[in-house]
C-alpha positions as CSV (number, residue, x, y, z in Angstrom):
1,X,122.0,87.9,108.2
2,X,119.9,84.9,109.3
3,X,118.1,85.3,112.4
4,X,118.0,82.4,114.3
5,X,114.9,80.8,116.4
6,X,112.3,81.7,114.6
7,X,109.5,79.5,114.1
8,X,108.9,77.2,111.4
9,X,104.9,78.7,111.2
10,X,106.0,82.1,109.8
11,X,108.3,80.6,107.3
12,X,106.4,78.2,105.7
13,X,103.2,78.2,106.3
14,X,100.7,80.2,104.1
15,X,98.3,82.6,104.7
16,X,95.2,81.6,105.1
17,X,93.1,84.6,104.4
18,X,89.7,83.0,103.9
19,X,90.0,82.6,107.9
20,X,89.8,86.5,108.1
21,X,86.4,88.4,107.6
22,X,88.5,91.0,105.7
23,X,85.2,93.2,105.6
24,X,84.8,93.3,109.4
25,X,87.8,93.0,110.3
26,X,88.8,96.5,108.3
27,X,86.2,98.2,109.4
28,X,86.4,97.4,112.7
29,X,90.3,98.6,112.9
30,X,92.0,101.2,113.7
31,X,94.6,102.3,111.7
32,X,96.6,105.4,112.2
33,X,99.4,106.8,109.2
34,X,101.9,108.9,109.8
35,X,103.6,111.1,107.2
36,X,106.5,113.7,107.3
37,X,106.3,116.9,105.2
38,X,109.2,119.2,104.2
39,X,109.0,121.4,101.5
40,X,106.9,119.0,99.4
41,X,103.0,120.4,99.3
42,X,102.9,118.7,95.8
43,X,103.9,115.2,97.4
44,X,102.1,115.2,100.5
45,X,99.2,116.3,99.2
46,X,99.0,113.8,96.2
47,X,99.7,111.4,99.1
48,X,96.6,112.3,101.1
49,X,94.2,112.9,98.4
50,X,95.3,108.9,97.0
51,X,94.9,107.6,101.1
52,X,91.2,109.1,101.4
53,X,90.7,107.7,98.7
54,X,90.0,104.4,100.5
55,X,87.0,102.2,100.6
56,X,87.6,100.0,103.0
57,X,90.4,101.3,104.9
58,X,89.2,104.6,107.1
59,X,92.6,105.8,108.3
60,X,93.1,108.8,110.7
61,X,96.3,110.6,109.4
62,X,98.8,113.0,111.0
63,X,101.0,115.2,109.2
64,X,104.2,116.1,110.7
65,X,106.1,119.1,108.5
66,X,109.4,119.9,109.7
67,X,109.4,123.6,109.5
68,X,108.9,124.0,105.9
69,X,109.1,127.4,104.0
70,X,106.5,126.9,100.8
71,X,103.4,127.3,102.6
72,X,103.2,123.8,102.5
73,X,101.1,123.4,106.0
74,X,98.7,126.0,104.8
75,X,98.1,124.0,101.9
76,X,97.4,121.2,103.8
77,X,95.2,122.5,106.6
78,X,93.1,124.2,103.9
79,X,92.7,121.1,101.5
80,X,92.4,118.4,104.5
81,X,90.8,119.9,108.0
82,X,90.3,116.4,109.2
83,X,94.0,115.8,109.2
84,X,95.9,115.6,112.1
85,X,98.6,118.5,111.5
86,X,101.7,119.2,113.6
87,X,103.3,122.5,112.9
88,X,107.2,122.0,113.9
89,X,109.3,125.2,114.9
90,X,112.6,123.8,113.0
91,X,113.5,120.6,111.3
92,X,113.6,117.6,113.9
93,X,114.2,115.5,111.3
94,X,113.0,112.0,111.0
95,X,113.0,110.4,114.3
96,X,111.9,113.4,116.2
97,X,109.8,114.2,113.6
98,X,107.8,110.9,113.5
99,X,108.4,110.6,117.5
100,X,105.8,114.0,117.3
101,X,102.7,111.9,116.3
102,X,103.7,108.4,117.8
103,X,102.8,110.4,120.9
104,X,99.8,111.4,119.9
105,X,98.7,108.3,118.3
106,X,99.5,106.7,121.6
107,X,97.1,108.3,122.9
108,X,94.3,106.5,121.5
109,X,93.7,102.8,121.0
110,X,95.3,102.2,117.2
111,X,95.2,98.8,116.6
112,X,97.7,99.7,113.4
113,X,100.4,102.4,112.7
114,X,102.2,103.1,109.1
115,X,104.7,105.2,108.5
116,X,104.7,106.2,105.5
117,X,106.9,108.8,103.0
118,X,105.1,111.2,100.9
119,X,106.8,110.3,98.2
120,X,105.8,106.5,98.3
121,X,102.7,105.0,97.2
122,X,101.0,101.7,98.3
123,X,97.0,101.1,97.1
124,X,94.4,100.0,99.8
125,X,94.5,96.4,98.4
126,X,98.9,96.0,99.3
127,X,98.0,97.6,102.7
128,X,95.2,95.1,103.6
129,X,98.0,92.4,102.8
130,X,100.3,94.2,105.6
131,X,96.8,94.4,108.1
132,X,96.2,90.8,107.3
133,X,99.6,89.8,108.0
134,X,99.5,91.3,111.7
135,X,96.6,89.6,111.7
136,X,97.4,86.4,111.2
137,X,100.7,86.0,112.7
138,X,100.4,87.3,116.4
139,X,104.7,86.5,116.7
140,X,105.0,89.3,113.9
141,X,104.7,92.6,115.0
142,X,106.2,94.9,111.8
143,X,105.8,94.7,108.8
144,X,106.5,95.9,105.5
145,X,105.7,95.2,101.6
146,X,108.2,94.5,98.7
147,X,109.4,97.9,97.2
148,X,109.6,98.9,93.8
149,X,110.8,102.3,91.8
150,X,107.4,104.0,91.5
151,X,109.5,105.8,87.8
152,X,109.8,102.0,86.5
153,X,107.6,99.9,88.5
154,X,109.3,95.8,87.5
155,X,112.4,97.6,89.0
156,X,113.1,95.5,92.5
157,X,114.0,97.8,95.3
158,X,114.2,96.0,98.5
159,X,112.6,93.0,100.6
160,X,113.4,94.4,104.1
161,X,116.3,95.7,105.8
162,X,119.5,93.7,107.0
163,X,121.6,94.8,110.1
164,X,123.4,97.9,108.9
165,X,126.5,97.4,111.3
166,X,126.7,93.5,109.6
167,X,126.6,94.3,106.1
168,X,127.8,96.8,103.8
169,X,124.5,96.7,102.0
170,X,121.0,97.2,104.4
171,X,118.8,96.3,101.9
172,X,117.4,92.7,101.2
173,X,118.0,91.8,97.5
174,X,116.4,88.3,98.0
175,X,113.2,87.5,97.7
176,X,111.7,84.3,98.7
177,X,109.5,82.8,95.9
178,X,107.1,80.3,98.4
179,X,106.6,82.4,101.6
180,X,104.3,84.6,102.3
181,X,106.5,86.2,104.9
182,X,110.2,87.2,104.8
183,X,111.7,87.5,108.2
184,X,114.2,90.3,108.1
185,X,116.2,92.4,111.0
186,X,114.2,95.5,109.9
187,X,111.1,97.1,107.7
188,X,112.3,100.1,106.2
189,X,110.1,103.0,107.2
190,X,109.3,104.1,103.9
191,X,105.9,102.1,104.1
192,X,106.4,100.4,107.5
193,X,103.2,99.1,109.0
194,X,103.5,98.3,113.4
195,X,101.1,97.1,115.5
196,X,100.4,99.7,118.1
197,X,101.2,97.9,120.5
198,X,104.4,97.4,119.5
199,X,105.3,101.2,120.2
200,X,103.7,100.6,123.9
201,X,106.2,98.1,124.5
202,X,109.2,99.1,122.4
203,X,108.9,103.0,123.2
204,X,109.8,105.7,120.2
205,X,112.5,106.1,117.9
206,X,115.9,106.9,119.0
207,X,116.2,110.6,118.1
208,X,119.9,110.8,118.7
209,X,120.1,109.3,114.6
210,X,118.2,112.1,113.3
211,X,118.3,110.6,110.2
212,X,119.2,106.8,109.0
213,X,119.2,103.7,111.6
214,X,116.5,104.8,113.7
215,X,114.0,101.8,112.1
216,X,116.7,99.4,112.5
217,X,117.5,100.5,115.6
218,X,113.8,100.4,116.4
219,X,113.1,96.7,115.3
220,X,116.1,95.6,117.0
221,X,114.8,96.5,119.9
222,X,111.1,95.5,119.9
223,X,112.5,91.9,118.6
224,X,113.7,92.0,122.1
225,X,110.5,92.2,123.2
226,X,109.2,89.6,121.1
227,X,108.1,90.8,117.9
228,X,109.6,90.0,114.4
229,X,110.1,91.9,111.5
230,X,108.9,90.8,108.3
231,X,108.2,91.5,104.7
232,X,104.9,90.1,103.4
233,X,106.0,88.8,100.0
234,X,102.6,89.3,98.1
235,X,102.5,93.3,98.9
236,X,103.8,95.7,96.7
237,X,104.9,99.3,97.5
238,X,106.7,101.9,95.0
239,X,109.3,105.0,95.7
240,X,110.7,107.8,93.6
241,X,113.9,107.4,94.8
242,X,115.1,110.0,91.9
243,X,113.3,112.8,94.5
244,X,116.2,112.4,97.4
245,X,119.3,112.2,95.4
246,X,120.4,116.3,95.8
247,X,121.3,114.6,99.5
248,X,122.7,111.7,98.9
249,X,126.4,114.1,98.1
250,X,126.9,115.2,101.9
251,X,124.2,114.6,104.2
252,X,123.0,110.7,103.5
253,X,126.2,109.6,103.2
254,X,127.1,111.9,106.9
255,X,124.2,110.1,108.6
256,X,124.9,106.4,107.4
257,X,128.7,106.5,108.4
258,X,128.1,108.3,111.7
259,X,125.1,106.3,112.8
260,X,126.6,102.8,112.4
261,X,128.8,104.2,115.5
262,X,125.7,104.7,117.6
263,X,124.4,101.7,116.6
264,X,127.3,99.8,117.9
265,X,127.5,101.4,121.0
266,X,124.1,100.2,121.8
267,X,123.8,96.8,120.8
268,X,127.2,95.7,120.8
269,X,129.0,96.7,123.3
270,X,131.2,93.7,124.4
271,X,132.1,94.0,120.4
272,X,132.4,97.3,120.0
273,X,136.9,97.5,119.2
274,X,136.3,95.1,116.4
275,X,133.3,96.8,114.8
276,X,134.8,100.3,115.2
277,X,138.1,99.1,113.7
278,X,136.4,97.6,110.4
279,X,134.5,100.5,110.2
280,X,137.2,103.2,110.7
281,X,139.2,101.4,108.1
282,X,136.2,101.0,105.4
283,X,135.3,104.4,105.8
284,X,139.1,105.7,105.2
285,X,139.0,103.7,102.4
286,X,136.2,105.2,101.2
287,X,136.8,107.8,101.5
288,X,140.2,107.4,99.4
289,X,138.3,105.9,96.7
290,X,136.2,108.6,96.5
291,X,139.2,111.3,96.6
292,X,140.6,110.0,94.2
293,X,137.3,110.0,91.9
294,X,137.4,113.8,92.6
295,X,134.0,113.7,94.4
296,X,135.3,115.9,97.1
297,X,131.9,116.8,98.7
298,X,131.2,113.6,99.8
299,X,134.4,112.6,101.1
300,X,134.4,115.5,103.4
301,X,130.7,113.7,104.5
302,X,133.0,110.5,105.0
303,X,135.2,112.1,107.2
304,X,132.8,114.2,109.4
305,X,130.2,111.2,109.6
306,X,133.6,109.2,110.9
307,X,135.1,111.7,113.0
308,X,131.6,112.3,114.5
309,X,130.6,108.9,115.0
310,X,134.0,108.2,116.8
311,X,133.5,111.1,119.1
312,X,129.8,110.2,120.0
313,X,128.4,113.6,117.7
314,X,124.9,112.9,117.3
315,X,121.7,114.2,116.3
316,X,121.2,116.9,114.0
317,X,123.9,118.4,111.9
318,X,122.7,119.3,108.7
319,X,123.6,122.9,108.3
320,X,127.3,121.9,109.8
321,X,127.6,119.4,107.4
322,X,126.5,121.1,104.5
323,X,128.8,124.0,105.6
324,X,131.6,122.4,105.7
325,X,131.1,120.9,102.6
326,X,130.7,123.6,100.4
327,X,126.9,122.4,99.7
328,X,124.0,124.9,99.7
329,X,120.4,122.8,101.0
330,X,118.8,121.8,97.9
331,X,115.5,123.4,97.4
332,X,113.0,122.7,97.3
333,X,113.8,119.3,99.0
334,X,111.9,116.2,98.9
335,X,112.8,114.0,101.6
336,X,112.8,114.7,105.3
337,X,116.0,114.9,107.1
């Protein structure tokens, strides 16, 4: 999707770093990071130890574990005092979850925010790329860097999001070889740097999604209050992606076909027949497709994620979904839903 109206200086123009005192500048701001734990003391852990690790970059982190059952917190309070932990009762999933420390962090004057999975890596010198970006380009208010599979590192992931309600694919497979920035309708929040301002204006993530749509959702709307999305071309970022796949059976597929309902309800309205139609009938087919494959577990996820989305079913349903398709919750999980 091309979004229209923006101006020609983000496009084209290149950075001109030598403008920036990176030294003072880094020093001088404030960068708070936010990371979700669940079940995954090896991950977040690894993931704090390589952040303090900085030179430059003094980040205050928070530590949000959904309810986890390994002992993972205890790890983490024992190895990391100065972290900022929150101890959640049950899983809120990722939304809520983040939503837990945005208030905090609003709190304070951050001039920065990341979000950032435990399971994805980005060195001090990719993240200064993302700080100098916000830096330079005042119309820009996310950003994001180009993502890579941490397990083979020249494999291209994504270059931003794309409206998930507009395509059948939300990532951006292009890559623009003479911009630094590539405007796009959303960073995904695996490594997803904000100004914090931004969540001031824009307010927190849409908890009704629980899982999947909530960033778009959320750069959607602070676009409307002025701020672009974009992915700074010269950054990189790497995931294991290998760690979520026990959930991508039942409950990823559940959350992206039910979400795109939500999604539509909010932002088009006047268009919502059309785009419930074309979805209903993609995700019957779909569904067919994948009855007729014999992968029954996740066309039962299909269905529900349809049925639910239809009826307006939202937040949380993890343990219904995985009930009703015959899944037991892989352990121990990886990824925060």
């Amino acid at each position: 999707m091309t979004i229209s109206n923006v101006p020609k200086a983000v496009e084209h123009n290149p950075l001109n770093l030598s403008q920036v005192d990176k030294a003072t500048h880094h020093a001088r701001s404030q960068l708070a990071i936010v990371i979700l734990n669940w079940n995954a003391a090896d991950d977040t852990l690894a993931c704090i130890r390589h952040l303090t690790a900085f030179k430059q970059l003094q980040p205050h982190i928070w530590v949000v574990d959904n309810a986890s059952l390994d002992g993972s917190p205890d790890q983490i309070a024992a190895e990391f005092p100065q972290v900022h932990l929150i101890r959640n009762a049950t899983n809120l999933g990722y939304a809520a979850g983040n939503n837990r420390a945005l208030a905090e962090i609003l709190e304070r004057p951050f001039d920065f925010i990341l979000l950032l999975n435990n399971d994805a890596l980005i060195d001090e010198a990719n993240l200064q790329q993302l700080t100098d970006a916000l830096q330079q380009y005042p119309e820009v208010g996310i950003v994001g860097p180009i993502m890579h599979d941490a397990s083979a590192p020249e494999r291209f992931l994504n270059a931003g999001g794309q409206n998930p309600v507009l395509h059948l694919t939300s990532h951006v497979s292009r890559l623009s070889q003479h911009a630094p920035l590539q405007l796009v309708d959303y960073v995904p929040g695996t490594v997803m740097l904000l100004r914090g301002e931004v969540v001031e204006k824009t307010g927190l993530l849409d908890e009704r999604y629980f899982f999947s749509a909530e960033i778009p959702d959320f750069c959607r709307r602070a676009r409307q209050h002025g701020y672009l999305s974009a992915a700074v071309t010269g950054a990189r970022a790497y995931h294991t992606i290998e760690r979520s796949s026990a959930y991508r059976k039942a409950l990823y597929v559940y959350y992206i076909i039910r979400n795109r309902f939500l999604f539509i309800r909010k932002f088009y309205p006047k268009a919502k027949g059309i785009l419930f139609g074309f979805w209903m009938l993609y995700s019957l087919a779909l569904s067919t497709k994948l009855h007729l494959e014999g992968q029954r577990t996740t066309t039962k996820a299909v269905m529900m994620g349809l049925s639910d989305g239809i009826r307006g079913r939202f937040g949380g349903q993890n343990e219904r979904v995985l009930a009703a398709c015959d899944e037991p919750a892989p352990y121990p999980p990886h990824k925060t839903l």
